[in-house]
Rosetta silent file (secondary structure, phi, psi, omega in degrees, C-alpha in Angstrom):
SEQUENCE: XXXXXXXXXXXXXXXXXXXXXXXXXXXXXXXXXXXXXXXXXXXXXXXXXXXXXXXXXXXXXXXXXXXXXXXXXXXXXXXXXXXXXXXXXXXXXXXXXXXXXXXXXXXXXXXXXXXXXXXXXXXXXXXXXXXXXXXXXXXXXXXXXXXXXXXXXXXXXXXXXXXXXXXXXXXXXXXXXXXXXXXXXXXXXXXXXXXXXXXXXXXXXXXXXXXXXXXXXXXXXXXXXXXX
SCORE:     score description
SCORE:     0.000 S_00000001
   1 L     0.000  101.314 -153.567   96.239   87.600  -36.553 S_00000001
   2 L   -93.384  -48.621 -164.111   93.021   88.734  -38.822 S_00000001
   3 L  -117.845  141.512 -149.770   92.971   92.390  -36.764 S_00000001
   4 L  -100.785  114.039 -177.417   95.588   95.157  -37.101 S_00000001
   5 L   -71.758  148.638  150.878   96.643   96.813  -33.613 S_00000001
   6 E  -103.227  135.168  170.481   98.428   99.987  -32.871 S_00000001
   7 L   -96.545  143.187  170.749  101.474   99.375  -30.831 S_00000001
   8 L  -134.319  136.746 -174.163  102.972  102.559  -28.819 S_00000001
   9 E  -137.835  122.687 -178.997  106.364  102.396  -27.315 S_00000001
  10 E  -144.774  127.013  160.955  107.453  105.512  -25.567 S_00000001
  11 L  -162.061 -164.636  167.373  110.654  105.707  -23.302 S_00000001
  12 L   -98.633  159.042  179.011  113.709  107.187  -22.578 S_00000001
  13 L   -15.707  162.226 -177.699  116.944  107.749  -25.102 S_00000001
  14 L     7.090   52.124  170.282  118.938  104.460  -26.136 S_00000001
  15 L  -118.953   34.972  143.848  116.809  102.269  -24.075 S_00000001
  16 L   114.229  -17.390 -153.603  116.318   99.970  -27.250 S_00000001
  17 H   -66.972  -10.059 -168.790  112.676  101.222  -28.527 S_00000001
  18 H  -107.900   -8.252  169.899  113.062  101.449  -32.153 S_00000001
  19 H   -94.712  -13.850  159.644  115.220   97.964  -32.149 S_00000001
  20 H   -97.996  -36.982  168.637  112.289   96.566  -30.819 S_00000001
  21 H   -73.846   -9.648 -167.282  110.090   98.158  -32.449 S_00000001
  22 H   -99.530  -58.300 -167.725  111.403   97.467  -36.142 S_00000001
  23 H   -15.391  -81.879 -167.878  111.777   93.686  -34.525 S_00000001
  24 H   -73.243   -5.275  153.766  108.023   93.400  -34.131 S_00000001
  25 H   -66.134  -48.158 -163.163  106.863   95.736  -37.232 S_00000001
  26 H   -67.302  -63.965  168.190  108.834   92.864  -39.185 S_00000001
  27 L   -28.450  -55.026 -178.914  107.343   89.933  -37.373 S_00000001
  28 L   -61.095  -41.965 -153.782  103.773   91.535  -37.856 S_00000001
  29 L    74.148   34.842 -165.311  103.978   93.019  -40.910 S_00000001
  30 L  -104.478 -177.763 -177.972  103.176   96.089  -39.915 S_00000001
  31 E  -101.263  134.092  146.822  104.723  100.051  -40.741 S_00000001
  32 E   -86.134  100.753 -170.814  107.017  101.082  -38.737 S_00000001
  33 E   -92.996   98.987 -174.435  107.603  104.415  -37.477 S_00000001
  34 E   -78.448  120.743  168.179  110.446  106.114  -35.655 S_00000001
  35 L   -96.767   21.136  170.599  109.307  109.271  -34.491 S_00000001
  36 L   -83.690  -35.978 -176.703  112.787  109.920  -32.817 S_00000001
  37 H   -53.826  -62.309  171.753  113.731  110.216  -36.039 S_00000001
  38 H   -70.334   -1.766  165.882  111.604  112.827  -37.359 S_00000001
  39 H   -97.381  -10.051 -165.915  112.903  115.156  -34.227 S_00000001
  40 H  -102.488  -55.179  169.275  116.187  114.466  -35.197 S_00000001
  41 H   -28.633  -72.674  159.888  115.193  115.430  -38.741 S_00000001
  42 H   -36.130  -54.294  165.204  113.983  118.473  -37.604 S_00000001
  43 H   -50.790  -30.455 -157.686  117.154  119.123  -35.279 S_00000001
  44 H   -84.659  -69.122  164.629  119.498  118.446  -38.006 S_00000001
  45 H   -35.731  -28.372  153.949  117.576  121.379  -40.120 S_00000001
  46 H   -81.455   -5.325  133.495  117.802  123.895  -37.736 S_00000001
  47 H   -51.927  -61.566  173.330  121.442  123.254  -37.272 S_00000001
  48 H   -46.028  -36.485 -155.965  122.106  123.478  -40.890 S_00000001
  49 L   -95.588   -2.435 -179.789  119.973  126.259  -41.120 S_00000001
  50 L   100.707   10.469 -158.409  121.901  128.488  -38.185 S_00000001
  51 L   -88.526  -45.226  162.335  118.405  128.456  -35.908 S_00000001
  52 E  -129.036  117.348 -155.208  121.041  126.405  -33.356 S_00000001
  53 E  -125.993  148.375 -178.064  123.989  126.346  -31.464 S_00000001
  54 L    -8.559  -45.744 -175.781  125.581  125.719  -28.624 S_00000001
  55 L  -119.161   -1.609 -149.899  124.437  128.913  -26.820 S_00000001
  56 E  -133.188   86.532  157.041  122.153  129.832  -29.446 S_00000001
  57 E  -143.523  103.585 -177.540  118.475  129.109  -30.558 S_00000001
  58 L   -38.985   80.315  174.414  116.351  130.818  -32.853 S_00000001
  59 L   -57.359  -65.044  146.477  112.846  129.254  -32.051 S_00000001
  60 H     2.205  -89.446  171.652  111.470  131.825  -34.111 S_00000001
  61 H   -68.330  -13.920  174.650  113.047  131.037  -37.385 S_00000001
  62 H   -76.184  -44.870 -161.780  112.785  127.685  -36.634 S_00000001
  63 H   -87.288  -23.001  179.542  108.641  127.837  -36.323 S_00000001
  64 L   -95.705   13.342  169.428  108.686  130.243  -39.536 S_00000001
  65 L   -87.285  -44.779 -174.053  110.607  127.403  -41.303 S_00000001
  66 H   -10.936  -86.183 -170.048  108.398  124.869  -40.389 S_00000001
  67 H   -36.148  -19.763 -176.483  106.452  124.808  -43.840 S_00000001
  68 H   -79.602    1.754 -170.521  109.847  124.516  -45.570 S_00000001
  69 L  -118.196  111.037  167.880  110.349  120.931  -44.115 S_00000001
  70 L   -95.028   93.183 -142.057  109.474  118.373  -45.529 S_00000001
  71 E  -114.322  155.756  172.963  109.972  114.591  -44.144 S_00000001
  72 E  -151.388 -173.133  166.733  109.377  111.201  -45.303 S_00000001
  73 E  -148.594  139.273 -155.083  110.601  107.870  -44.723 S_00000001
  74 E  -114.437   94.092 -170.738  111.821  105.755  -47.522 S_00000001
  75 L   -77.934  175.532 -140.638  112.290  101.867  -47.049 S_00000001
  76 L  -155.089  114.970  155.466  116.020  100.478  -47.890 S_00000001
  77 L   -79.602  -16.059  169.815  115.271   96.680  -48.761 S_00000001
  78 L   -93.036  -21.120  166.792  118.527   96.123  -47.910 S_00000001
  79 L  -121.314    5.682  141.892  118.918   97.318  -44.659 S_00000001
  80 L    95.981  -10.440 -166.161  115.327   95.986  -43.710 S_00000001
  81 L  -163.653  161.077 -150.580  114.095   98.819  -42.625 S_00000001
  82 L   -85.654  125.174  177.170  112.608  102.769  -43.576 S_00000001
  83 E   -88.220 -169.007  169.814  115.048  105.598  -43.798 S_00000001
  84 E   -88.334  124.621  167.611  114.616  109.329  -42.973 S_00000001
  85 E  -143.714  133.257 -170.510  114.505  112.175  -45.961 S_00000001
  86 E   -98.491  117.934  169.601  114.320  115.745  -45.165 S_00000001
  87 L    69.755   11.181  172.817  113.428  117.375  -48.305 S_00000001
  88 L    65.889   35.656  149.613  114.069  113.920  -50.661 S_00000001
  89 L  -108.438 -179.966 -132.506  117.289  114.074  -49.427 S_00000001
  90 L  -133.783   78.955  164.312  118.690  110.757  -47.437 S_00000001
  91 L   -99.480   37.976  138.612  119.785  112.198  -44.174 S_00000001
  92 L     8.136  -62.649 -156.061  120.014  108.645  -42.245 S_00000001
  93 L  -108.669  -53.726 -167.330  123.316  108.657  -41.221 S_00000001
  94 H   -66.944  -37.474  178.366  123.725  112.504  -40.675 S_00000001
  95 H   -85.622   27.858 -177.500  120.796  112.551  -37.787 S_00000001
  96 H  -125.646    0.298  176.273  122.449  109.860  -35.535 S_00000001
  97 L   -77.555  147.235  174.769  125.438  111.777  -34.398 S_00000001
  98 L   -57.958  -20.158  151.657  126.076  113.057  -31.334 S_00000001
  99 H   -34.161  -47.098 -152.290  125.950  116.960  -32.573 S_00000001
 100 H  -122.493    6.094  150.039  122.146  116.636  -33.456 S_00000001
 101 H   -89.329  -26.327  163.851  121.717  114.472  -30.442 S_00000001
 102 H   -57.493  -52.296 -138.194  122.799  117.636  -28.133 S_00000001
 103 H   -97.563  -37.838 -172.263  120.481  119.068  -29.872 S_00000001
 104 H   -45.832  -56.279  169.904  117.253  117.331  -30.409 S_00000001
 105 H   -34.604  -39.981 -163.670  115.486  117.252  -27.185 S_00000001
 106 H   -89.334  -62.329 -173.334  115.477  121.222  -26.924 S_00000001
 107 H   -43.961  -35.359 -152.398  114.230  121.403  -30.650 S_00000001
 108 L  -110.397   38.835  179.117  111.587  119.027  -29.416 S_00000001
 109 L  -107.048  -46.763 -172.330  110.308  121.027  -26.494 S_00000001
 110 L   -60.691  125.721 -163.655  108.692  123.638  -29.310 S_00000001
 111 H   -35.470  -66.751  176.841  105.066  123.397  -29.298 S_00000001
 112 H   -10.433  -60.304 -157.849  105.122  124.593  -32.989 S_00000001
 113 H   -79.277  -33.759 -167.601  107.175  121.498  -33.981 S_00000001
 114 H   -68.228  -67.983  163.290  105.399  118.806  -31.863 S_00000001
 115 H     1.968  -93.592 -176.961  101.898  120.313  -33.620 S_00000001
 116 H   -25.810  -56.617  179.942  103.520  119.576  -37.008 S_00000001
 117 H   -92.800  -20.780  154.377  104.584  115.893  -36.566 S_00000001
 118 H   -52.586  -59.573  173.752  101.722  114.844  -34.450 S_00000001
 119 H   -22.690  -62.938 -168.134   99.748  115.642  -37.234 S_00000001
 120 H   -63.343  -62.048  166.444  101.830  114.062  -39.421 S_00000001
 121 H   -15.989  -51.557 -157.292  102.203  110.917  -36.752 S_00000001
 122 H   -72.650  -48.254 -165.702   98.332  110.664  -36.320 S_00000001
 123 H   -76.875  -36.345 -178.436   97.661  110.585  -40.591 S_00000001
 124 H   -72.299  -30.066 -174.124  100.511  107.528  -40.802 S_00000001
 125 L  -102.445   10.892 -177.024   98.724  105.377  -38.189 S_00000001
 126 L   -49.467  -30.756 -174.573   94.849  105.768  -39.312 S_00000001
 127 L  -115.998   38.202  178.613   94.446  102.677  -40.511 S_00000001
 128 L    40.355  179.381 -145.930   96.483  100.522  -37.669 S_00000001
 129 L    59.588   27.685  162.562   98.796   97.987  -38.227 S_00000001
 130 E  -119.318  169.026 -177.472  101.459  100.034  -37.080 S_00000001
 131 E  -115.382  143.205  147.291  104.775  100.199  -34.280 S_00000001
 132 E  -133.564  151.955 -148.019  105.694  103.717  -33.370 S_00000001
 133 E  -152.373  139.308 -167.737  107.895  104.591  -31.153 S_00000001
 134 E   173.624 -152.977 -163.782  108.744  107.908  -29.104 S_00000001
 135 L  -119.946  -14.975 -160.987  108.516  110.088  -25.982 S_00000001
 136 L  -144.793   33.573 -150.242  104.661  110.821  -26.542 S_00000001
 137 H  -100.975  -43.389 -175.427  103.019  108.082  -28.560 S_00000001
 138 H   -82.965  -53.576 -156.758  100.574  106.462  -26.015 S_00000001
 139 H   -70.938  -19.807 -172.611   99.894  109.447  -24.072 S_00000001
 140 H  -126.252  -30.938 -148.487   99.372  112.403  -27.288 S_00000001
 141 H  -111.278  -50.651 -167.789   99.894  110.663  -30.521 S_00000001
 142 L  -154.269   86.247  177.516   97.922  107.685  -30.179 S_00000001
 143 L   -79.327   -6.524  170.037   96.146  107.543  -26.827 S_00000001
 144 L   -72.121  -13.413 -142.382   93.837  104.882  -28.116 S_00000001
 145 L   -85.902  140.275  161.911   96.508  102.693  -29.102 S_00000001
 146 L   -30.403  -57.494  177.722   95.720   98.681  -28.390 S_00000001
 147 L  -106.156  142.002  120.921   99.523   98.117  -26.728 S_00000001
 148 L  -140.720  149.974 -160.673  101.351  100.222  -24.907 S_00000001
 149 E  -126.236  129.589 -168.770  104.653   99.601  -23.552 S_00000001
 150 L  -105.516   57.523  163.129  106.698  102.098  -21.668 S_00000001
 151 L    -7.363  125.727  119.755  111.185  101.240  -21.657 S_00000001
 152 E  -147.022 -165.844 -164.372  113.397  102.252  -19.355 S_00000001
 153 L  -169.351  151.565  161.410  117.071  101.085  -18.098 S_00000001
 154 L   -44.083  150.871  176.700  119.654  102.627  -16.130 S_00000001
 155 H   -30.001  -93.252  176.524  121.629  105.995  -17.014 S_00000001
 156 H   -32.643  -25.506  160.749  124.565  103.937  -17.264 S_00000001
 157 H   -68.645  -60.052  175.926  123.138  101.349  -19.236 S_00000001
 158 H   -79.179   -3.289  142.036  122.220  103.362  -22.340 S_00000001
 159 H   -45.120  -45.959  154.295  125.157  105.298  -22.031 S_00000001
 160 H   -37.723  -72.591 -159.863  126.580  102.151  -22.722 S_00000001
 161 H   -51.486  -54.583 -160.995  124.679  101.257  -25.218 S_00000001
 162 H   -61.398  -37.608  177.631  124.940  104.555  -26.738 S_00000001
 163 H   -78.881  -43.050  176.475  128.455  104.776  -26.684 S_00000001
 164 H   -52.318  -42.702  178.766  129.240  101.306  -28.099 S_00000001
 165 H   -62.036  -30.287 -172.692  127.115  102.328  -30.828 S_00000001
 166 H   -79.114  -35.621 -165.846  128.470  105.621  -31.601 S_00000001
 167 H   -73.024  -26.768 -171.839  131.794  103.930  -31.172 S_00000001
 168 H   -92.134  -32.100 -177.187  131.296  101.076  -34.099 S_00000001
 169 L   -84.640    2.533  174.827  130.339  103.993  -36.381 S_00000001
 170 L   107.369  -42.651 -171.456  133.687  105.245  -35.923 S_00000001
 171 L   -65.737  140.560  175.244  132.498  109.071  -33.752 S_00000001
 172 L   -83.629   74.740  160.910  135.545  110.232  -31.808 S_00000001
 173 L  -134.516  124.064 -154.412  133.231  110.459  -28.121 S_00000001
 174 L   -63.919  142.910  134.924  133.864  110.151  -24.738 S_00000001
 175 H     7.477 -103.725 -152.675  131.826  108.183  -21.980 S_00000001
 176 H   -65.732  -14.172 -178.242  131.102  110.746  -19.781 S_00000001
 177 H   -99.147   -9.147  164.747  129.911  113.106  -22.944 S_00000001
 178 H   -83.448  -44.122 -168.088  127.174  110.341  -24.046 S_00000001
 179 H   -58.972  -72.876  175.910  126.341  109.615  -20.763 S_00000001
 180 H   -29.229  -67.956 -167.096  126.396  113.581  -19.959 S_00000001
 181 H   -54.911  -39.128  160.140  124.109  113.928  -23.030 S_00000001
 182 H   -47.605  -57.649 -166.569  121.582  110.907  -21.846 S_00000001
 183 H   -86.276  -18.623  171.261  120.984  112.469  -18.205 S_00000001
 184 H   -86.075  -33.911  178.567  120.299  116.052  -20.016 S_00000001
 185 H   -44.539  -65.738  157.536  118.100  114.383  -22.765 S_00000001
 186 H     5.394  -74.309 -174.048  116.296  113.116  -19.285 S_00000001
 187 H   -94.757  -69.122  176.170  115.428  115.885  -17.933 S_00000001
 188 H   -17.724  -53.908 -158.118  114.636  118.076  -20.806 S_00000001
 189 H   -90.769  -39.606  156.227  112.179  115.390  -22.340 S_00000001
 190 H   -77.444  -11.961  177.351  110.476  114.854  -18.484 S_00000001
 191 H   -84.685  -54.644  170.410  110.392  118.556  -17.533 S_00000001
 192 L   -36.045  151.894 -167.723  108.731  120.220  -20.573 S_00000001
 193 L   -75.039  -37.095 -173.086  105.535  121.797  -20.896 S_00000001
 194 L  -120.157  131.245  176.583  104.220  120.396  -23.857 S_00000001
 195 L    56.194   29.711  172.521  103.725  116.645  -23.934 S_00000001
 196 L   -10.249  168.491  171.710  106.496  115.408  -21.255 S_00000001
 197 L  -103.110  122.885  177.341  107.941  112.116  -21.221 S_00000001
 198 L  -141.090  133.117  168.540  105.267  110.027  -18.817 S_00000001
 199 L   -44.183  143.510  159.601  104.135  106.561  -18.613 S_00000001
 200 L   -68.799  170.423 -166.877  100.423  106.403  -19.550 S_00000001
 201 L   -80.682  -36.163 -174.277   98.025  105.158  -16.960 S_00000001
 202 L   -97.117  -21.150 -177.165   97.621  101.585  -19.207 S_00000001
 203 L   -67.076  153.141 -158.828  101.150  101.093  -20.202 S_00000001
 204 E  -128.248  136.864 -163.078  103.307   98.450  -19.210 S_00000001
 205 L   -97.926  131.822 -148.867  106.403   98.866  -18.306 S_00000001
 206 L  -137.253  103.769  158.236  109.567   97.026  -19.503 S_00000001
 207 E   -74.537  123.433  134.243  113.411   97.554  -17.660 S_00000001
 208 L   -14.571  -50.493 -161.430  115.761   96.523  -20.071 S_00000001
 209 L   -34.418  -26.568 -152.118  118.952   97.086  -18.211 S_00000001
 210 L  -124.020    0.765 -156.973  119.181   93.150  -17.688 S_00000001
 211 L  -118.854  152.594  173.793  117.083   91.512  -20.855 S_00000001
 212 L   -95.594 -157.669  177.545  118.634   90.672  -23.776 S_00000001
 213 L  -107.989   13.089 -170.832  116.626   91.777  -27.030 S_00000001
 214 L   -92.137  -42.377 -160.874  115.179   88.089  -28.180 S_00000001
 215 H   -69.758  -40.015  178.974  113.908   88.247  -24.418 S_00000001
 216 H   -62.070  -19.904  177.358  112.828   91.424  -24.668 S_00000001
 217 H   -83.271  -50.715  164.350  111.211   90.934  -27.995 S_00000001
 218 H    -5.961  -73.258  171.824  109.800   87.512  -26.501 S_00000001
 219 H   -92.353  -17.939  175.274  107.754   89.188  -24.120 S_00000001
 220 H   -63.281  -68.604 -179.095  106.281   92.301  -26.178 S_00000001
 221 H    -9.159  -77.740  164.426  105.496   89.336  -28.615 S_00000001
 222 H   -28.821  -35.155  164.196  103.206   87.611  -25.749 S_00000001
 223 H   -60.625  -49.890  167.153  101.691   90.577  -25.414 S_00000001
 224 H   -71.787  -37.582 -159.914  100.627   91.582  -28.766 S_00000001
 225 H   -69.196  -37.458 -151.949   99.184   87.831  -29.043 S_00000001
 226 L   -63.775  -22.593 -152.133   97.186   88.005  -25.644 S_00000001
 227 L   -72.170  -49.665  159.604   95.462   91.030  -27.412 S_00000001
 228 L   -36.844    0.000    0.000   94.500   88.823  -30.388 S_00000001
């Protein structure tokens, strides 16, 4: 494989794209980006910083923060793959909870912030060879891109999913409050004004609900080769 593709993977929450996407970043050799990640980043700082709460969020103070945040992603040879640091701190672990999953979606409805990491998004893939993965990557962030593959799975599947995972790490959370949290994610991330979650007109579309992830990895695989 002499010439280096952009892959775009856009879908909805826990429907696998960043486990596929690090899959096929590894395979390739290519960088791998979560940009769920960097909204999460972003979520976690305006939580920290008081901008949001339950009832409560200063959009404002959030968009005059903006310049103060500073993200990167670090790889961890040991766990195979690049983490998140807000400010050269490690927050990894700290963005994957369900607290800053309440939260993210809503952060990542402000124009302001979407601006900011597009930007960023756009300058990490200039020279291809990359997987990124997100709610806007074929349609805003890299409409150009070679691949695109659009995930989705039932409610109830990645509720599943979502919960076993949160459940192995140990978080004290109900079912019905991931699941609750999934179907709000949903609609928030398809309703919004700027940059919805939408299939692109070329993307190809992959249910999950029923694939395991060598099959699902299988067939993106087939995909990137036909390209080749």
């Amino acid at each position: 494989m002499d010439k280096k593709i952009t892959i775009a993977i856009d879908g909805f929450s826990s429907t696998g794209k960043s486990t596929l996407a690090k899959q096929l970043a590894k395979y390739l050799g290519y960088v791998y980006v979560d940009t769920g990640a960097m909204y999460r980043a972003v979520a976690y700082f305006a939580m920290k910083n008081g901008f949001i709460k339950p009832d409560f969020f200063n959009k404002n103070g959030l968009i005059e923060s903006l310049p103060n945040i500073k993200l990167h992603f670090q790889f961890n040879p040991e766990l195979g793959f690049a983490e998140m640091f807000l400010n050269n701190v490690n927050i990894e672990k700290e963005i994957r909870t369900i607290e800053v999953s309440n939260y993210v979606s809503k952060v990542a409805e402000v124009s302001e912030v979407r601006a900011k990491l597009v930007e960023q998004q756009q300058q990490m893939g200039k020279d291809k060879g990359i997987v990124m993965d997100g709610r806007d990557i074929a349609t805003v962030v890299f409409p150009d891109a070679e691949l695109k593959i659009f995930m989705t799975a039932s409610g109830q599947t990645r509720a599943q999913r979502r919960f076993d995972e949160l459940q192995q790490k140990g978080d004290a959370v109900s079912f019905d409050e991931v699941l609750k949290n999934v179907e709000e994610r949903d609609y928030i991330d398809t309703h919004r004004d700027d940059s919805p979650l939408l299939k692109d007109k070329n993307a190809i579309e992959i249910d999950n609900s029923h694939l395991t992830r060598e099959e699902q990895f299988d067939k993106v695989l087939a995909l990137v080769q036909n390209i080749h």
